[in-house]
LUMDO-785928 format. One record per atom (N, C-alpha, C): residue number from 1; atom name; x, y negated, z. Coordinates in nm, 2 decimals. Atoms other than C-alpha are relative to their C-alpha. Example, Ala and Ser with C-alpha at 12.3 -4.5 7.8 and 13.67 -1.06 7.14 Angstrom:
# LUMDO-785928
  num  atome      c1      c2      c3
    1      N    0.09    0.12    0.00
    1     CA    1.23    0.45    0.78
    1      C    0.09   -0.12    0.00
    2      N   -0.09    0.11    0.00
    2     CA    1.37    0.11    0.71
    2      C   -0.08   -0.11    0.08
END
This chain:
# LUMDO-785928
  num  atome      c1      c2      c3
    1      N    0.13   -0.08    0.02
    1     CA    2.28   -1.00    0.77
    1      C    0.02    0.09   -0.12
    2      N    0.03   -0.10    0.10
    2     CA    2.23   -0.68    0.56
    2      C   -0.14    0.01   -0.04
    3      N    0.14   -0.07    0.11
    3     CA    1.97   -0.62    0.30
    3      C    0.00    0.16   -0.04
    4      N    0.05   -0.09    0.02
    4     CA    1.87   -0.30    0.28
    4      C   -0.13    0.03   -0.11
    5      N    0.14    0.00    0.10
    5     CA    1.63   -0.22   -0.04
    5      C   -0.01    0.16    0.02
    6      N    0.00   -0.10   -0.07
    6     CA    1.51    0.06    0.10
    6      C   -0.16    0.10   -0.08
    7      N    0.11   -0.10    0.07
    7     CA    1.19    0.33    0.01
    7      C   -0.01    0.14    0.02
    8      N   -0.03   -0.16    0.06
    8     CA    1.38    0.65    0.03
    8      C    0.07    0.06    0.16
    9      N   -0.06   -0.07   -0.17
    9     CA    1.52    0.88    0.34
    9      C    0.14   -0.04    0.05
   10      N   -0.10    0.06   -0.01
   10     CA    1.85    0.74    0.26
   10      C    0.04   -0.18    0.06
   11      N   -0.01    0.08   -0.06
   11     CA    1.73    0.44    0.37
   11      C   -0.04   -0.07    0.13
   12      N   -0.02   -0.06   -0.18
   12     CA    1.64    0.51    0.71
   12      C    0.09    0.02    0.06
   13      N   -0.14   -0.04   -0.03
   13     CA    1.95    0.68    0.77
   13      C    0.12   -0.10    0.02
   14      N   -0.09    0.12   -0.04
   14     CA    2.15    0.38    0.71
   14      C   -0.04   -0.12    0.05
   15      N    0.07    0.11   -0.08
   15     CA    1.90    0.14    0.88
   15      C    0.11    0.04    0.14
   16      N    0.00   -0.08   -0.12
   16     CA    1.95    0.44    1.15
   16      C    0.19   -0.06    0.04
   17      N   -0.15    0.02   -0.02
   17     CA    2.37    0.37    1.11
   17      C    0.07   -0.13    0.03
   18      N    0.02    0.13   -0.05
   18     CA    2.33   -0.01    1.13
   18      C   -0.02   -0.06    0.12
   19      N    0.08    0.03   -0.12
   19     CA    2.13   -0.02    1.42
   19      C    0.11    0.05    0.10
   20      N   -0.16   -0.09   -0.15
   20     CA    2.43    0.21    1.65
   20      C    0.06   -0.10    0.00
   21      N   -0.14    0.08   -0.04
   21     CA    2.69   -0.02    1.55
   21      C   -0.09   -0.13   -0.02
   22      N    0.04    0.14   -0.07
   22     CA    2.50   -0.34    1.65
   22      C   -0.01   -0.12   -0.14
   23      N    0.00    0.10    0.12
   23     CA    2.46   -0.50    1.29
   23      C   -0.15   -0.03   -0.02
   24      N    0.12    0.03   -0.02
   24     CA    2.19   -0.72    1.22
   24      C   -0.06    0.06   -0.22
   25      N    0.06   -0.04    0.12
   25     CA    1.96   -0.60    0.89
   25      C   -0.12   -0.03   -0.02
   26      N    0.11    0.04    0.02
   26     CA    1.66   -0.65    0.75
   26      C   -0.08    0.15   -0.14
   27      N    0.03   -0.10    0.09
   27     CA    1.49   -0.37    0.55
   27      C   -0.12   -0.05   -0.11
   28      N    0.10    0.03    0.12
   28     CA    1.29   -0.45    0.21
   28      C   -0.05    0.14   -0.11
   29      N    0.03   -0.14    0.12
   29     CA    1.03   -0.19    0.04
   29      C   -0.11   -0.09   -0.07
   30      N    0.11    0.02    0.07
   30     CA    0.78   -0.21   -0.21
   30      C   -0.14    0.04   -0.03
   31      N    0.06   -0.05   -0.07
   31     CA    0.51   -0.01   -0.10
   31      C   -0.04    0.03    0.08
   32      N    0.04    0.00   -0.13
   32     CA    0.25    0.00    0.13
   32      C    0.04    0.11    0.08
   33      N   -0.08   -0.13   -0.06
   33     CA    0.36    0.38    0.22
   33      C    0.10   -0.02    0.08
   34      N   -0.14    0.07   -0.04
   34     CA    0.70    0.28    0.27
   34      C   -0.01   -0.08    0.10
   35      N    0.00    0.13   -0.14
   35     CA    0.61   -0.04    0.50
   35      C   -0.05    0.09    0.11
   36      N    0.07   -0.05   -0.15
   36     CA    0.42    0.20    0.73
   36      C    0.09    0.12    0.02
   37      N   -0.08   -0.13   -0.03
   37     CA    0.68    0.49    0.71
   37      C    0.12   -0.07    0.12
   38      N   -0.16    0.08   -0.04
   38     CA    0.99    0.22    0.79
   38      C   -0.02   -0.05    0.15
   39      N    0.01    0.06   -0.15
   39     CA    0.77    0.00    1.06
   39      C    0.01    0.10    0.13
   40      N    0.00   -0.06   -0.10
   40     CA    0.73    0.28    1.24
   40      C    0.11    0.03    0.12
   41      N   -0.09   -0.01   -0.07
   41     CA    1.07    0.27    1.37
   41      C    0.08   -0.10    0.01
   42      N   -0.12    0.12   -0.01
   42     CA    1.23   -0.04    1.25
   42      C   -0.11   -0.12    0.03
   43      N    0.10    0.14   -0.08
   43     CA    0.92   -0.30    1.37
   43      C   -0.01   -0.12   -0.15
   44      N   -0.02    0.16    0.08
   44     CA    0.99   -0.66    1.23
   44      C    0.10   -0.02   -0.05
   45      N   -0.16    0.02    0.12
   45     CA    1.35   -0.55    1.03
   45      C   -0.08    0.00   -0.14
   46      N    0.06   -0.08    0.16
   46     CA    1.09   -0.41    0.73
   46      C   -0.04   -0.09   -0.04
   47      N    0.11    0.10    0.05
   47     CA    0.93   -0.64    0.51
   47      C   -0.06    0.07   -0.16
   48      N    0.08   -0.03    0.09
   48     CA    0.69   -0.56    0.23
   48      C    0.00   -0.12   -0.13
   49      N    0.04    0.14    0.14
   49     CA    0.79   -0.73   -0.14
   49      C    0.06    0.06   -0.09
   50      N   -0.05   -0.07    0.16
   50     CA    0.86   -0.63   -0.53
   50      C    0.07   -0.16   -0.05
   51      N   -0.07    0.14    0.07
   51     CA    1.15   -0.88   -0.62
   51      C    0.02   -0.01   -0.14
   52      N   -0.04    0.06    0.09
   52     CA    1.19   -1.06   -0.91
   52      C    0.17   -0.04   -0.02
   53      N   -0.14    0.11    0.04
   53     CA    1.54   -1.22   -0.99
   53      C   -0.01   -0.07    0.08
   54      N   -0.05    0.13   -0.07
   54     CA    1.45   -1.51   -0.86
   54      C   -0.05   -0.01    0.16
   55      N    0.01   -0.07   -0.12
   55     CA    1.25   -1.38   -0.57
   55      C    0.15    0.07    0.14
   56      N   -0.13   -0.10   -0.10
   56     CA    1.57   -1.19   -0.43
   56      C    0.12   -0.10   -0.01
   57      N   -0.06    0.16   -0.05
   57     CA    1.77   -1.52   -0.51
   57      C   -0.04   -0.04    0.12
   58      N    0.02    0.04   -0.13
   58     CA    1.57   -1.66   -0.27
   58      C    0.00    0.03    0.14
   59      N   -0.01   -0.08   -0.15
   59     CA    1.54   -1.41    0.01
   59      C    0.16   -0.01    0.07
   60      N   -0.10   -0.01   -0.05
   60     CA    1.90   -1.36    0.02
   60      C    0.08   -0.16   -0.01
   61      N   -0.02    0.09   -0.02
   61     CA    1.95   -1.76    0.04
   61      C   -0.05   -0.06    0.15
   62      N    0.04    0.01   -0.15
   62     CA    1.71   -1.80    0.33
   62      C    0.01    0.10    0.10
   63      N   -0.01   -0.07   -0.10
   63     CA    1.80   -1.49    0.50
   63      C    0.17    0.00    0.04
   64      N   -0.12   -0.04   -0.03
   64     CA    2.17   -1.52    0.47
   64      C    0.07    0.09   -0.06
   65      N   -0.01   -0.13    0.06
   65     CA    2.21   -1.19    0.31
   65      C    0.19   -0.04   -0.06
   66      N   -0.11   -0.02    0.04
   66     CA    2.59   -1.12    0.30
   66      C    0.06    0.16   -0.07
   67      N   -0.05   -0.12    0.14
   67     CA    2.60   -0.75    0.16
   67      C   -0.18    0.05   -0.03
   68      N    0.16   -0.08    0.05
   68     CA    2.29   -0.56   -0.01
   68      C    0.06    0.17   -0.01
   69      N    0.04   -0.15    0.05
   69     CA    2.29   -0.19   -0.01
   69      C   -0.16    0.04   -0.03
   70      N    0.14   -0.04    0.07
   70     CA    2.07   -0.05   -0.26
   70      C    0.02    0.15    0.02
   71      N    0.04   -0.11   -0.04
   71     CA    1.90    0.26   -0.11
   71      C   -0.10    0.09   -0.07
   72      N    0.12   -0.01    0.09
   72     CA    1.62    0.30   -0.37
   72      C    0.03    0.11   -0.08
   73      N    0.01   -0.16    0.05
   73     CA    1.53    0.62   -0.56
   73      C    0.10   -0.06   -0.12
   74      N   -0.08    0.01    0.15
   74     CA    1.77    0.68   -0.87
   74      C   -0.10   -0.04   -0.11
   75      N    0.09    0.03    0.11
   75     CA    1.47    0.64   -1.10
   75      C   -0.03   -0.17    0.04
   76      N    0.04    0.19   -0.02
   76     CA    1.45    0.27   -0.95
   76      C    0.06   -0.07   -0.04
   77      N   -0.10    0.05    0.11
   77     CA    1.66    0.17   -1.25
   77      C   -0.07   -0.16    0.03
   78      N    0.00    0.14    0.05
   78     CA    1.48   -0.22   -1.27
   78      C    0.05   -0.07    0.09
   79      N   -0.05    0.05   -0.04
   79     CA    1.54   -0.32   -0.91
   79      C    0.13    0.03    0.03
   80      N   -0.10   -0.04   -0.01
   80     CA    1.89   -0.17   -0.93
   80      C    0.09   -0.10   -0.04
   81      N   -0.06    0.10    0.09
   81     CA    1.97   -0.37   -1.23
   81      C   -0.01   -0.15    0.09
   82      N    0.07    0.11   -0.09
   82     CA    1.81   -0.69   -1.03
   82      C    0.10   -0.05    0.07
   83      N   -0.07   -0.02   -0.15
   83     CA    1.99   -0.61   -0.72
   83      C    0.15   -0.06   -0.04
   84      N   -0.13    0.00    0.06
   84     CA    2.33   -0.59   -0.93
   84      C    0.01   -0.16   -0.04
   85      N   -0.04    0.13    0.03
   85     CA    2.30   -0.93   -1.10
   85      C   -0.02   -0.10    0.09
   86      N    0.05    0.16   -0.08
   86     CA    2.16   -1.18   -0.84
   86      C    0.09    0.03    0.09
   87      N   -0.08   -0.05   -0.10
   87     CA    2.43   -1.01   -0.58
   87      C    0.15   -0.08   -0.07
   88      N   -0.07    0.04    0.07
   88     CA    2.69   -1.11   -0.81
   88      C    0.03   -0.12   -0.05
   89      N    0.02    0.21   -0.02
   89     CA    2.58   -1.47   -0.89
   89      C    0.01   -0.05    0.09
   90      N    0.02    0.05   -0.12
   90     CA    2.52   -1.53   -0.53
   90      C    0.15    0.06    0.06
   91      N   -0.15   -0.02   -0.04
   91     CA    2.88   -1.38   -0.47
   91      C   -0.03    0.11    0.19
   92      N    0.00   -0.06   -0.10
   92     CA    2.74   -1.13   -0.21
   92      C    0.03    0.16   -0.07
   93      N   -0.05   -0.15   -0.02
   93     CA    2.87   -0.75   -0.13
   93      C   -0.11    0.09   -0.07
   94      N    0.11   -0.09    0.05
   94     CA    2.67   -0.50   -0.37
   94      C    0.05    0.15    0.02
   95      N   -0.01   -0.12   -0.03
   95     CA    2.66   -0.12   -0.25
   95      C   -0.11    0.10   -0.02
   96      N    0.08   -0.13    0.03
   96     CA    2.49    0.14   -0.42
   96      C   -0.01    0.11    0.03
   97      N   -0.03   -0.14   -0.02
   97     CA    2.42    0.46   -0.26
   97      C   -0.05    0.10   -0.06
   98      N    0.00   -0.09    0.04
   98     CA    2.43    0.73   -0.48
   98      C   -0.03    0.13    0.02
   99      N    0.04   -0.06   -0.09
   99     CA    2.23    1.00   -0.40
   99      C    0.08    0.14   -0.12
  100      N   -0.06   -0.12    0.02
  100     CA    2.38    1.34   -0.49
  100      C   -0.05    0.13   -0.07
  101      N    0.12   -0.06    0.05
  101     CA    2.22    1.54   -0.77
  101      C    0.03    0.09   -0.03
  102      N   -0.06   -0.14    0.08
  102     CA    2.29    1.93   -0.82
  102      C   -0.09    0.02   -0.13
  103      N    0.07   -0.03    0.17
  103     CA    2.25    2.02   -1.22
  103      C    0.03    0.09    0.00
  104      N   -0.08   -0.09    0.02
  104     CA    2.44    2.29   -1.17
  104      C   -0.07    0.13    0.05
  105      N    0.04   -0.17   -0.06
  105     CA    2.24    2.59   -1.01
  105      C   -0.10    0.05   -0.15
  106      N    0.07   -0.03    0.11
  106     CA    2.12    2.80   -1.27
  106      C   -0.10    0.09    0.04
  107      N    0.09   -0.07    0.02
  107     CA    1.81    2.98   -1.32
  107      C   -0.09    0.02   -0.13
  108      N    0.13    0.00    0.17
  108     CA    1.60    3.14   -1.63
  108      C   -0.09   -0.06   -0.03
  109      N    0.11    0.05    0.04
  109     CA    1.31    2.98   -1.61
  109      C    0.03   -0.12    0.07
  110      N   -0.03    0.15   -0.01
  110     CA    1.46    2.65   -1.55
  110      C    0.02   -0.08   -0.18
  111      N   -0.02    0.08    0.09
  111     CA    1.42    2.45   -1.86
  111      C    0.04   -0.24    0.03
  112      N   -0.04    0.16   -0.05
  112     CA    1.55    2.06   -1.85
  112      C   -0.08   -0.09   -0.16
  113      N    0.08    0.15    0.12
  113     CA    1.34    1.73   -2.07
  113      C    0.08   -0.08    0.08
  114      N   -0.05    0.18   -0.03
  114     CA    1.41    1.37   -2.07
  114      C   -0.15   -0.07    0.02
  115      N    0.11    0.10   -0.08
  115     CA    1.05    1.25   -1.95
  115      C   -0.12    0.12    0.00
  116      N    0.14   -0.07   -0.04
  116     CA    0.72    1.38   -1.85
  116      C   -0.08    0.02   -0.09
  117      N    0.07   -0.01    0.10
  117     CA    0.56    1.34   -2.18
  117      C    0.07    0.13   -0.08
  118      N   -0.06   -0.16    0.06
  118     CA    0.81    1.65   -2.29
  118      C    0.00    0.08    0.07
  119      N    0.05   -0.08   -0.15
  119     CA    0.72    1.80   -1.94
  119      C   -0.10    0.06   -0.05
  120      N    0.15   -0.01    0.04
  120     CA    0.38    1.80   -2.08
  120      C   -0.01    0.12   -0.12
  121      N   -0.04   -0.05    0.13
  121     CA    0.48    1.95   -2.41
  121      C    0.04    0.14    0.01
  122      N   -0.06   -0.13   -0.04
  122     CA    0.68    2.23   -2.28
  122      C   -0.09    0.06    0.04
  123      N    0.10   -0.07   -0.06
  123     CA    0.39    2.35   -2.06
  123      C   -0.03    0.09   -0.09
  124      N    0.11   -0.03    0.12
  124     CA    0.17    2.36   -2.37
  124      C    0.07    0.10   -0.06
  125      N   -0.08   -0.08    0.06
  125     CA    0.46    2.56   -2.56
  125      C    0.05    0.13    0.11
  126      N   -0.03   -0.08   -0.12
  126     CA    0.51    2.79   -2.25
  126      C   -0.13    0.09    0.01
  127      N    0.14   -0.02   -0.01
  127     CA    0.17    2.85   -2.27
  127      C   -0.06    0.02    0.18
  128      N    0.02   -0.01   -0.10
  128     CA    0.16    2.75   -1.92
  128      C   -0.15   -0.04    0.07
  129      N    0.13    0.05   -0.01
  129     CA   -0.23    2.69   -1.75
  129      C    0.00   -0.07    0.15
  130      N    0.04    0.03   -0.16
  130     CA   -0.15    2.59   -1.33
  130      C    0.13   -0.08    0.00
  131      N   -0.08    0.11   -0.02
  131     CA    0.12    2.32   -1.35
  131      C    0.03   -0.08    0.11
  132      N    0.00    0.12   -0.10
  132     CA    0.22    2.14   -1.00
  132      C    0.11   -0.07   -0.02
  133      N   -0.06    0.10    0.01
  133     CA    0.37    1.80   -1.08
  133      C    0.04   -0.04    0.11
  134      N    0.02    0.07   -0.12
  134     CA    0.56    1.65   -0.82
  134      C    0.09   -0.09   -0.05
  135      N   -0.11    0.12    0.08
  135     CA    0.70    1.37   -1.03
  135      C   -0.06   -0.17    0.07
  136      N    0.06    0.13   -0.03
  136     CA    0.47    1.11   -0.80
  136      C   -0.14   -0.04   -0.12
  137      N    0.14    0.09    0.09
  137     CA    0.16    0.88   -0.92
  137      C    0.05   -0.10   -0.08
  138      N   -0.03    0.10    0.07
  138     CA    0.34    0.62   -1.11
  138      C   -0.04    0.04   -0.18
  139      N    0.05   -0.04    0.11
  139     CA    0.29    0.83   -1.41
  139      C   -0.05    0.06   -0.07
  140      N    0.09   -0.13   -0.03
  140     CA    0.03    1.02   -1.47
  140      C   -0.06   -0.01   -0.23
  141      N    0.06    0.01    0.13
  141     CA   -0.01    0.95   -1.87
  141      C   -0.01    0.13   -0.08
  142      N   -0.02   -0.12    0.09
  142     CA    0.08    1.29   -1.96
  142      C   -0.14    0.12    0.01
  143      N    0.16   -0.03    0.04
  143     CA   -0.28    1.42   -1.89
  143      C   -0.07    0.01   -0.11
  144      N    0.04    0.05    0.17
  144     CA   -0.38    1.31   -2.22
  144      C    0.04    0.14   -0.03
  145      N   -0.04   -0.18    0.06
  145     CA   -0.21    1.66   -2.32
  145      C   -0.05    0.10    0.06
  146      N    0.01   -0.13   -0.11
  146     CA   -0.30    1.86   -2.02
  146      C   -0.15    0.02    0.02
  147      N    0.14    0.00   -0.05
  147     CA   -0.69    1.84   -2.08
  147      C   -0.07    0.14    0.06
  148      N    0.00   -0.16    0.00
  148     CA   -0.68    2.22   -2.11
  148      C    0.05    0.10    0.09
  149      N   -0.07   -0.07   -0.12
  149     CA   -0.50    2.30   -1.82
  149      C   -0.06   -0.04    0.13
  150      N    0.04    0.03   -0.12
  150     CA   -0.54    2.28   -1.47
  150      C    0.09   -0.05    0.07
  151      N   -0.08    0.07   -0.02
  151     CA   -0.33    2.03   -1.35
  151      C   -0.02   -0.03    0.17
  152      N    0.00    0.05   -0.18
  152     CA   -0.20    2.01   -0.94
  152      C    0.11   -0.09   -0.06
  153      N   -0.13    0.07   -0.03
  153     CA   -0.01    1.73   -0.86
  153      C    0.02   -0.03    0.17
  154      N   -0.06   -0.01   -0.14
  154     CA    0.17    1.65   -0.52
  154      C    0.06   -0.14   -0.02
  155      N   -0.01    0.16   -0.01
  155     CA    0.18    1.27   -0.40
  155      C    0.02   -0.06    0.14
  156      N    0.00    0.04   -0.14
  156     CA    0.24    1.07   -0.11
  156      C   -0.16    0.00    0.02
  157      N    0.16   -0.01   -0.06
  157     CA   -0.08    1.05    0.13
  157      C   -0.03   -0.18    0.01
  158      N    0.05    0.13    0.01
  158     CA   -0.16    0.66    0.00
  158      C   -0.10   -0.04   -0.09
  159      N    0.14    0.05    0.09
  159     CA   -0.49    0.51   -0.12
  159      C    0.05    0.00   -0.12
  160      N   -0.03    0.11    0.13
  160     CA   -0.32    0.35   -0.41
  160      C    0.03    0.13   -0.10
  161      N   -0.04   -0.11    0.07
  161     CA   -0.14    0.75   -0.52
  161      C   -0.12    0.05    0.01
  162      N    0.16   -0.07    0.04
  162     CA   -0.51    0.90   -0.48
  162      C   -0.11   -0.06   -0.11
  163      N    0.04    0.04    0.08
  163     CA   -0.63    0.68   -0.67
  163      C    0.04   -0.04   -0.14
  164      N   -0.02    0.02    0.11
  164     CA   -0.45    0.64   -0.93
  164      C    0.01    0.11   -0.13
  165      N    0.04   -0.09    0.03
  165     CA   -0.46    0.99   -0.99
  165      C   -0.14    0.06    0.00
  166      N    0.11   -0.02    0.03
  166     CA   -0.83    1.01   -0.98
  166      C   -0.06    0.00   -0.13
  167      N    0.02    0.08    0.14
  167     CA   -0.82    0.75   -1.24
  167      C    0.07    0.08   -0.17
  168      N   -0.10   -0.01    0.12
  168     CA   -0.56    0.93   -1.47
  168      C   -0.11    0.16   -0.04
  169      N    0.09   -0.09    0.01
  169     CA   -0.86    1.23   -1.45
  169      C    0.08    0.15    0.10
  170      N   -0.06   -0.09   -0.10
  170     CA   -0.69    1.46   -1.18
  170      C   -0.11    0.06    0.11
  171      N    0.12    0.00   -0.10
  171     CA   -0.95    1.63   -0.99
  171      C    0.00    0.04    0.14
  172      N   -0.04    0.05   -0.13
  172     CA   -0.98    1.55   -0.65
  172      C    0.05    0.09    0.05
  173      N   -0.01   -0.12   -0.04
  173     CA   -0.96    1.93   -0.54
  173      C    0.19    0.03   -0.05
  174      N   -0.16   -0.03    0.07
  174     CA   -0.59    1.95   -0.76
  174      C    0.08   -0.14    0.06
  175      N   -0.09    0.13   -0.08
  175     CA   -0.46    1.61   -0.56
  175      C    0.07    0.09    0.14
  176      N   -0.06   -0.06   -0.21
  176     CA   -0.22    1.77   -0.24
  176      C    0.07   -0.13    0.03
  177      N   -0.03    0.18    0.00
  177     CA   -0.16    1.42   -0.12
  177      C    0.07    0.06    0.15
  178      N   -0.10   -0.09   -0.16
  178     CA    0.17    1.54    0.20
  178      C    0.05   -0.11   -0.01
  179      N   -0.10    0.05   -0.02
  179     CA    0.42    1.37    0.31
  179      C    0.11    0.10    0.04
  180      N   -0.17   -0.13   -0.03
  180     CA    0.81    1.54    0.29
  180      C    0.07   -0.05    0.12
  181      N   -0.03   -0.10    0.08
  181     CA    1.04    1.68    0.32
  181      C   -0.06    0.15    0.01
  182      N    0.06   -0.13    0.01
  182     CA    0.91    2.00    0.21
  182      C    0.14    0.09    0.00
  183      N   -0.06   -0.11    0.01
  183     CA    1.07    2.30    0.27
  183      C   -0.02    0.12   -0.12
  184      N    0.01   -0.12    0.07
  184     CA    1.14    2.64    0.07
  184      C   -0.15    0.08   -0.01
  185      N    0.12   -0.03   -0.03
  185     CA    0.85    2.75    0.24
  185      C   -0.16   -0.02   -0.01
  186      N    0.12    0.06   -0.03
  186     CA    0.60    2.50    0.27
  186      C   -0.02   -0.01   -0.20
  187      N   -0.04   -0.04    0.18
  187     CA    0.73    2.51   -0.16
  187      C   -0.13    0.11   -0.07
  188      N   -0.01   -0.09    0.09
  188     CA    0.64    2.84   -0.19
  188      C   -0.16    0.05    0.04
  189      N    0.14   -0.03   -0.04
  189     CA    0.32    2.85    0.06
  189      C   -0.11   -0.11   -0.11
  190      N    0.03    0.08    0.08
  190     CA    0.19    2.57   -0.19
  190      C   -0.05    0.08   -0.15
  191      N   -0.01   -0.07    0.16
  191     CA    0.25    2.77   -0.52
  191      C   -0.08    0.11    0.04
  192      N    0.11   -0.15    0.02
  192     CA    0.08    3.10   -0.40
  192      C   -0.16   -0.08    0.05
  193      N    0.12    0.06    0.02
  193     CA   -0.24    2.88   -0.26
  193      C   -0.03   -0.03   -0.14
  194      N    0.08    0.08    0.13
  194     CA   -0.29    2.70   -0.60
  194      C    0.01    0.12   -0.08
  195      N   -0.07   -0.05    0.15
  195     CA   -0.12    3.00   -0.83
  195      C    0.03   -0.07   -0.08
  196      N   -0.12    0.10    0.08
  196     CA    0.11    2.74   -0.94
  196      C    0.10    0.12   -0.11
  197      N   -0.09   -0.07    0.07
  197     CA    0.26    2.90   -1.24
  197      C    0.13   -0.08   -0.07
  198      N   -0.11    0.12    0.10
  198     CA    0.49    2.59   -1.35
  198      C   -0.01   -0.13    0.11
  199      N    0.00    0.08   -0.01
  199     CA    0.67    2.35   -1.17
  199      C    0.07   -0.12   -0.07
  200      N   -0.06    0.05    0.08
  200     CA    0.76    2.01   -1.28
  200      C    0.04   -0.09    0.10
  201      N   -0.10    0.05   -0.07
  201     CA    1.05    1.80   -1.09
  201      C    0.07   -0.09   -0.06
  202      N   -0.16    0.05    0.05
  202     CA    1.29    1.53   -1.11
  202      C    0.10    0.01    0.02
  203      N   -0.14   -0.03   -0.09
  203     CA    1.63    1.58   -1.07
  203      C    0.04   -0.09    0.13
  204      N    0.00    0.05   -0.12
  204     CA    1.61    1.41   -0.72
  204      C    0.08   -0.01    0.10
  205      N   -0.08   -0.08   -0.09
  205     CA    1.88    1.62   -0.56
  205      C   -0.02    0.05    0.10
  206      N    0.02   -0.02   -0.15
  206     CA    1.95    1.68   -0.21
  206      C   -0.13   -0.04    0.05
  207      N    0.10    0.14   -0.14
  207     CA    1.75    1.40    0.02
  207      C   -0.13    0.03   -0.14
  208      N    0.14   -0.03    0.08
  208     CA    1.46    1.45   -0.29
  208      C   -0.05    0.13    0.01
  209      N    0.10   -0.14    0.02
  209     CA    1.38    1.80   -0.18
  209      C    0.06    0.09   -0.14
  210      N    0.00   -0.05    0.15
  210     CA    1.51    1.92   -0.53
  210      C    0.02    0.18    0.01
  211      N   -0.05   -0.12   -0.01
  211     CA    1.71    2.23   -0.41
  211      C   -0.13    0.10    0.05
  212      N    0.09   -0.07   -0.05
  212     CA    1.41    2.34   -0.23
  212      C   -0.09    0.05   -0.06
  213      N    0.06    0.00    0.11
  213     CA    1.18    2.32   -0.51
  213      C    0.03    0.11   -0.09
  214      N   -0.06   -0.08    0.12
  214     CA    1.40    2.50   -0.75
  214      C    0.05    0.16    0.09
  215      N    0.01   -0.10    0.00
  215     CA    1.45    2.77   -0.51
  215      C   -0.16    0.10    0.03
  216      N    0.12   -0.02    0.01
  216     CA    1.10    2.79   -0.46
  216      C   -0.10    0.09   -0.07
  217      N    0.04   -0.02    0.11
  217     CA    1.03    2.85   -0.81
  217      C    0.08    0.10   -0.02
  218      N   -0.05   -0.13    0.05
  218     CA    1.30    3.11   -0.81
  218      C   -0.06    0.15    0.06
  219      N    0.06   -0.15   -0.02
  219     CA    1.15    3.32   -0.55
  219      C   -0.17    0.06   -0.03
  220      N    0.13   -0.01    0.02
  220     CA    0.79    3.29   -0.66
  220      C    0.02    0.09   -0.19
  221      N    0.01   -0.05    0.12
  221     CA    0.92    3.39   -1.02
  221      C   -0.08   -0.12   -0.11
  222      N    0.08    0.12    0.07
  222     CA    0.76    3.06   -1.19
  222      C    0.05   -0.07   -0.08
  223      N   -0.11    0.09    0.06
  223     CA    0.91    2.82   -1.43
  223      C    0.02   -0.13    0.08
  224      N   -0.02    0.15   -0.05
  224     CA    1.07    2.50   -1.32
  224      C    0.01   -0.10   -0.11
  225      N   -0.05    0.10    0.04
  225     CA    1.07    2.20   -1.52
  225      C    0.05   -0.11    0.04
  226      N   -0.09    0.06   -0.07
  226     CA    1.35    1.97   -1.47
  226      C   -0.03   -0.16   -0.12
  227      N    0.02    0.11    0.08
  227     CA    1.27    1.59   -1.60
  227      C    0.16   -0.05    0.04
  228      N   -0.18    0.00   -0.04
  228     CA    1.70    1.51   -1.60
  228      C   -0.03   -0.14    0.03
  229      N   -0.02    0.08   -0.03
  229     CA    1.80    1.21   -1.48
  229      C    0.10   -0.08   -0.13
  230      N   -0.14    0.03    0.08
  230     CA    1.99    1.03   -1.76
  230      C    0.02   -0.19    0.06
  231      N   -0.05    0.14   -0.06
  231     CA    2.18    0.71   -1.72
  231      C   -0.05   -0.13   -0.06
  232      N    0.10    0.13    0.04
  232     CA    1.98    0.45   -1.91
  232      C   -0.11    0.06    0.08
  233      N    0.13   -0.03   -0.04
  233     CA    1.70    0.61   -1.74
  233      C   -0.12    0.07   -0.07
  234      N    0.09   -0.09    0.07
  234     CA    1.39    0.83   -1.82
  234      C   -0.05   -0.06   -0.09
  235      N    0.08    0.08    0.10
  235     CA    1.19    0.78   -2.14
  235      C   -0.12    0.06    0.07
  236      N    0.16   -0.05   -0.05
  236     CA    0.81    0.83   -2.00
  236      C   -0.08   -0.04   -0.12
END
């Protein structure tokens, strides 16, 4: 049996590569989003849970679990770590898929931070006023800075991200609550509705839409900010 810790488009794909060659799997997200993106195709492989250590001891005791591929976003630094040590006690196969991040395209009005709170900062110093975030709802603290601006953000379409962006003072009208992948287009038809003068990104890569984004922002003439990916992980 394969564990799949799954969330991301990557992990569809290799549900999707599983399922051809006749292997049995079991898919695990953390998110109600997620559970209804995944059931849709994979039924009663998906299950809905935020492991613990000891939690994912157990699953992969009573499920059998002989390898784990971790499919989870790169920013999903805790259950990475998780995944890594209880795989390794339990003496099962750990496989991390590495998702593929270009740093390398350049453009002028690309500036790069190490978290959203220097995201926030730069705007201000940019003297930027129409900001679309599409860094997700998980962290919306950088508000606090942005009282003076007009802040879009871009979120999945789940109660839990509309609301937590309500809460962080996001006004309902500046919420574009989609589901991806977005295109160049769908990018750039986004930025001339709102007059998005600034966006802000994480380095996501490929499968995160990233390239699309950044050229987005090239043909609209806009800044990009790039929150980098570093290897301990973002400071927020």
């Amino acid at each position: 049996m394969v564990l799949i810790l799954g969330g991301t488009t990557e992990a569809l794909k290799m549900a999707d590569e599983l399922l051809e060659n006749g292997e049995e799997f079991v898919i695990t997200v953390a998110t109600e989003y997620g559970y209804q993106i995944s059931m849709q195709k994979f039924g009663k492989k998906v299950i809905k849970i935020k492991f613990t250590e000891e939690s994912l001891r157990r699953f992969i005791q009573e499920m059998r679990i002989k390898k784990i591929l971790d499919c989870t976003h790169p920013y999903a630094e805790q259950i990475t770590s998780v995944a890594e040590k209880i795989a390794k006690a339990e003496s099962v196969e750990y496989l991390r898929h590495n998702r593929k991040i270009d740093l390398s395209a350049e453009y002028e009005r690309r500036v790069s931070v190490e978290s959203l709170d220097e995201a926030a900062t730069k705007i201000l110093e940019l003297g930027l006023m129409r900001p679309l975030f599409t860094t997700g709802s998980k962290y919306l603290k950088f508000m606090s800075k942005l009282k003076q601006r007009e802040v879009f953000v871009r979120v999945l379409p789940s109660e839990d991200s509309i609301r937590a962006c309500l809460r962080a003072g996001i006004k309902p009208q500046n919420i574009i609550a989609m589901h991806g992948p977005f295109s160049v287009q769908m990018n750039l038809a986004i930025i001339h509705q709102y007059s998005i003068d600034s966006l802000v990104s994480k380095s996501s890569g490929r499968e995160g839409g990233f390239l699309e984004k950044l050229e987005a922002a090239r043909q609209s003439g806009i800044w990009i900010i790039v929150v980098e990916h570093k290897k301990k992980g973002v400071t927020e």
